[in-house]
N, C-alpha and C positions, 0 to 999 in steps of 0.2 A: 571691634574695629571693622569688621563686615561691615555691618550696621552703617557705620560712618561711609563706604564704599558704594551701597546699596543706593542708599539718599543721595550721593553726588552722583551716580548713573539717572536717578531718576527724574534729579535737577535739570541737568542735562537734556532727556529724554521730551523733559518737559517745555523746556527753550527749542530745540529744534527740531521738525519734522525729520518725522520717521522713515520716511519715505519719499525721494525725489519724483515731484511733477513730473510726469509721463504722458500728457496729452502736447501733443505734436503741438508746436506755437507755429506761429507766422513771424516768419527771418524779421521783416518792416517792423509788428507787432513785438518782436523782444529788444531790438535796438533800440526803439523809445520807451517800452518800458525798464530796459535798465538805464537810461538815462533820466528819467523820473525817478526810479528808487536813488538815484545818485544827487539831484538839486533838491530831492523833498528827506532824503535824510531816512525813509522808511526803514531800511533795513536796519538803521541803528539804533533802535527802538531798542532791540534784543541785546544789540552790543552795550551799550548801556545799563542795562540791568544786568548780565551775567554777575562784571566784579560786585554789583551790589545783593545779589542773589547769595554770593559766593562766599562775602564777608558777614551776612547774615547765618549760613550755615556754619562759618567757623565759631561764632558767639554759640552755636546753638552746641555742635561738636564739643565745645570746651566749657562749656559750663555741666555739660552732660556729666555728674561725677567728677566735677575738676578735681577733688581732694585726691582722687582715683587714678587719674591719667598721670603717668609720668613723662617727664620732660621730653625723651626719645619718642613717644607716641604723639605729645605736642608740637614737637618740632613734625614729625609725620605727617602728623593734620595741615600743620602751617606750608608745608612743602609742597603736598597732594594738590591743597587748592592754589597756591598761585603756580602748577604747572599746568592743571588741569586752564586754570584761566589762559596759560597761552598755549596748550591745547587748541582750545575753543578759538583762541584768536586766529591758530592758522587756518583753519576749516573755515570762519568766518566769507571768505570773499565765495565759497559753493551757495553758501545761506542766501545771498544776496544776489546771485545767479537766479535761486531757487523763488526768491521774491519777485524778482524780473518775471518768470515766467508767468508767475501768479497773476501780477497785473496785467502780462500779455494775453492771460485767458481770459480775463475778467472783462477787457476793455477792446475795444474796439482801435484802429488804428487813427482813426479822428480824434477819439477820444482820449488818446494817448497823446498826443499832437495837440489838445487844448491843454489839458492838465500840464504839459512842458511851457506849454505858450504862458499857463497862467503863472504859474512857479519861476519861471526865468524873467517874467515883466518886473517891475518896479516895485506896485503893491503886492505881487506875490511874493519877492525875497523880504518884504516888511512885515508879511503875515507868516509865512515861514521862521522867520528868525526870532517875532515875538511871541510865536503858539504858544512853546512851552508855559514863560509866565502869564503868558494870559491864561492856559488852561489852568495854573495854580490859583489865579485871580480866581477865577468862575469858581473852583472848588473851594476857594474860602469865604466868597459870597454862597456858594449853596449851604455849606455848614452855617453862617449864620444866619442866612435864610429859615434851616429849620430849625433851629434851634428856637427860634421867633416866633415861626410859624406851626410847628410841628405838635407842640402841647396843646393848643387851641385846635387842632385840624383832631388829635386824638381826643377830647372834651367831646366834640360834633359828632364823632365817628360813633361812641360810644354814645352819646345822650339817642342817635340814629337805631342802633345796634336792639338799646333800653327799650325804645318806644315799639321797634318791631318786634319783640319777642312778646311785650305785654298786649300786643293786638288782636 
C-alpha cells in the first residue's frame, strides 16, 4: 500500500512545481499576466489532466494483484484518490497564481497587453475555443501523415545508410 502512496506523492510532485516563483515580478506585469492565464485557460491544462492522471492510476492501483486487494484496501484506493483529487482542487487557485508570475517573468508588459488584446478580440476567443480540436485535428493528420509517409522516408533512410557504409 506504500507503493500505491509513493506513486500518488509523485504524481502529484510531478503536476506541480516544487517550488514557488521567487523572482520579484512587476505589480503592472502580474495583473495582466493573471488575466491572460484567466481568457487563454493556461493554467487549466494541469486541471484537466489531474482527474485523468488520477483515474489512470486507479486502473493501474487495481489491477496491481486485483485477486489480491481486498474490498477495504479498494475502497482505500477509491477514497485516497477522489480526496487527493479535491486536495489538489483546493491548492489549485496558488498553481495559477504561480503561472501568473511565470508569464509575468517571461513577458514583458506590452507583450502581456497584446497577448490579452489578442485572446479577448473576436478571432482570438475563435482560436481559443477551437485549439483544442484543432490540435486533435493536426494530430490525426500527423498520424496519417506518417503512417503514409513514414515507410517510404525509412526505405530512403536505409537505401542512404546502405550506400554509405559500402563507400
Amino acid at each position: 500500500m506504500n507503493r500505491i502512496y509513493i506513486s500518488l506523492l509523485l504524481l502529484v510532485i510531478s503536476t506541480f512545481p516544487l517550488f514557488p516563483q521567487t523572482a520579484e515580478v512587476d505589480e503592472k506585469a502580474l495583473t495582466l499576466a493573471e488575466e491572460v492565464v484567466e481568457v487563454t485557460n493556461a493554467g487549466d491544462v494541469v486541471r484537466r489532466i489531474i482527474p485523468i492522471m488520477l483515474e489512470q492510476q486507479k486502473r493501474v492501483f487495481l489491477s496491481k494483484g486485483s485477486a489480491d486487494i481486498t474490498d477495504e484496501k479498494r475502497n482505500e484506493i477509491n477514497l485516497t484518490l477522489k480526496y487527493l483529487n479535491e486536495e489538489l482542487e483546493s491548492i489549485y487557485p496558488a498553481f495559477k497564481v504561480e503561472v501568473a508570475k511565470l508569464y509575468a517573468n517571461k513577458f514583458s508588459v506590452t507583450d502581456l497587453q497584446a497577448i490579452l488584446d489578442f485572446y479577448t478580440s473576436d478571432v482570438g476567443q475563435r482560436y481559443s475555443s477551437g485549439s483544442i480540436e484543432l490540435s486533435q485535428e493536426i494530430g490525426a493528420l500527423g498520424q496519417k501523415w506518417m503512417a503514409k509517409e513514414a515507410l517510404d522516408a525509412a526505405k530512403r533512410a536505409r537505401a542512404r545508410a546502405v550506400e554509405d557504409i559500402s563507400e
